[in-house]
One Martini backbone bead per residue (centre of mass of N, CA, C, O) as a GRO file, in nm:
protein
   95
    1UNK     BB    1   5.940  -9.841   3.829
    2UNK     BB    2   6.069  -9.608   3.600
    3UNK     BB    3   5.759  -9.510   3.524
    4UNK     BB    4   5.471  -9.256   3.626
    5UNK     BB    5   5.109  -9.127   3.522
    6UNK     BB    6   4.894  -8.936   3.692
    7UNK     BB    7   4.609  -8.761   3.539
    8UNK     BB    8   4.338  -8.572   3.592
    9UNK     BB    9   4.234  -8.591   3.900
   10UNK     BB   10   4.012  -8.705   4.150
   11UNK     BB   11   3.938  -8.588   4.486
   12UNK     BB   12   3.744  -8.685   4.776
   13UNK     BB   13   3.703  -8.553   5.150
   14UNK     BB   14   3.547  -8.666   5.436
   15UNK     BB   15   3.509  -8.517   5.755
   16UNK     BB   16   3.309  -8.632   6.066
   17UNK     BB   17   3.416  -8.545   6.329
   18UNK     BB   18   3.384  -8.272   6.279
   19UNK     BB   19   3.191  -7.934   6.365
   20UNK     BB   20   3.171  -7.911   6.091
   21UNK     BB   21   3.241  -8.107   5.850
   22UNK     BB   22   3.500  -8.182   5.630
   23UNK     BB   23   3.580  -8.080   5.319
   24UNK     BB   24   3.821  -8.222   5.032
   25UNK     BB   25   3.941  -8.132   4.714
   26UNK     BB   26   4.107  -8.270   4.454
   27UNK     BB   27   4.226  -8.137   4.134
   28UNK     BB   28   4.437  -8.158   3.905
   29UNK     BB   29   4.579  -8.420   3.895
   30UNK     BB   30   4.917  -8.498   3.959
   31UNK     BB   31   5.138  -8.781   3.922
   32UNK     BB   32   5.513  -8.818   3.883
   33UNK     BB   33   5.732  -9.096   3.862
   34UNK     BB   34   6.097  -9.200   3.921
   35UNK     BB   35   6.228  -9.491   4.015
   36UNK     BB   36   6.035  -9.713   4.176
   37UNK     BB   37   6.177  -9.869   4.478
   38UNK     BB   38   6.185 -10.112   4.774
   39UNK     BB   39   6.449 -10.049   4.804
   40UNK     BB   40   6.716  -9.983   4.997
   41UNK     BB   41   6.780  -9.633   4.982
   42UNK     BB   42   6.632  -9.551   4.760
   43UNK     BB   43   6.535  -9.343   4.515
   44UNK     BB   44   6.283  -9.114   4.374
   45UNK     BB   45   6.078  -8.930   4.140
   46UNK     BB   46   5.860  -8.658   4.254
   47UNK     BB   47   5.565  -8.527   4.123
   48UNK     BB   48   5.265  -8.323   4.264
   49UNK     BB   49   4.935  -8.137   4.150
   50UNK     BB   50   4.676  -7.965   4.304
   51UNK     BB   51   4.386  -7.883   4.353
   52UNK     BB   52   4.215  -7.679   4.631
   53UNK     BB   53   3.907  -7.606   4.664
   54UNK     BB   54   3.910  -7.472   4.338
   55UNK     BB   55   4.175  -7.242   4.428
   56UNK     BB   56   4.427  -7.373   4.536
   57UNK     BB   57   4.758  -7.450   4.526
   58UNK     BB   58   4.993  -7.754   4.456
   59UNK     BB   59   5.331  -7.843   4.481
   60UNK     BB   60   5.533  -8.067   4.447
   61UNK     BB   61   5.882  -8.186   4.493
   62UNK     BB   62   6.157  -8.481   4.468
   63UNK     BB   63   6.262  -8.705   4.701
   64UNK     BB   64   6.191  -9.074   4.748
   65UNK     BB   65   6.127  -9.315   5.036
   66UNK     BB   66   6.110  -9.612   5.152
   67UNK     BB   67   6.362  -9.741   5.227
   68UNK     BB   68   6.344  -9.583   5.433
   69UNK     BB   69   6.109  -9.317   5.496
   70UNK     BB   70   6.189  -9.081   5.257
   71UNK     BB   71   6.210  -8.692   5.220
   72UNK     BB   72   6.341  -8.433   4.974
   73UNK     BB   73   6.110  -8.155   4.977
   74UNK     BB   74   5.927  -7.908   4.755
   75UNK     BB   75   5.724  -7.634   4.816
   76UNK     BB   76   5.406  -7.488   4.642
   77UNK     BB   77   5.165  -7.273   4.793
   78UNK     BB   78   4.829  -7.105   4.679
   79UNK     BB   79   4.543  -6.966   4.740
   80UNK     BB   80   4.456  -7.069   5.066
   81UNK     BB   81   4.192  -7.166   5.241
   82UNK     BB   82   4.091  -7.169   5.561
   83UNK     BB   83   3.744  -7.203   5.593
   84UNK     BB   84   3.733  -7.507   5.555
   85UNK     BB   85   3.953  -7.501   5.830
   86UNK     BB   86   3.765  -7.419   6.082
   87UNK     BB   87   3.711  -7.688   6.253
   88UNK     BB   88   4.027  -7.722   6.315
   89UNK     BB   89   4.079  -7.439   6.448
   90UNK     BB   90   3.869  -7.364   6.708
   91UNK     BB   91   3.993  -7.513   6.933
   92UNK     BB   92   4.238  -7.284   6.945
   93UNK     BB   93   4.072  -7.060   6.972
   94UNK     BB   94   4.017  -6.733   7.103
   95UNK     BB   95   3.802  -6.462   7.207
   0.00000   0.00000   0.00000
């Protein structure tokens, strides 16, 4: 695949082992690759971007690859509420 671009997606993920159940949200979702193969060593070029439950942003991009699967990527997060993984917390923490 030379290029492509998924563009204003939207992901919802409801995780019911935990109680209560989280749900995870993601839209404004892109996601653009280029140059993306199979080939063994070669890597891709990815960007993408999504807002999280609303109000958090991220962003990711650099390069992936898939044989062997590697991966040199830069992230920026913003504004990402802990309140909705409070589920996955809880066992952590102690009062």
């Amino acid at each position: 695949l030379n290029s492509g671009t998924i563009d204003n997606y939207q992901l919802q993920f409801v995780d019911k082992i935990p109680s209560p159940p989280v749900t995870i949200k993601l839209d404004h979702t892109t996601l653009a690759l280029e140059r993306l193969t199979t080939r063994k060593n070669q890597l891709c070029k990815i960007k993408l971007s999504f807002r999280l439950n609303k109000n958090g942003r991220f962003n990711i991009g650099g390069k992936l690859g898939l044989l062997p699967l590697t991966a040199n990527l830069t992230y920026q997060a913003d504004q990402i509420a802990l309140q909705p993984f409070q589920s996955y917390l809880n066992p952590y923490l102690t009062a």
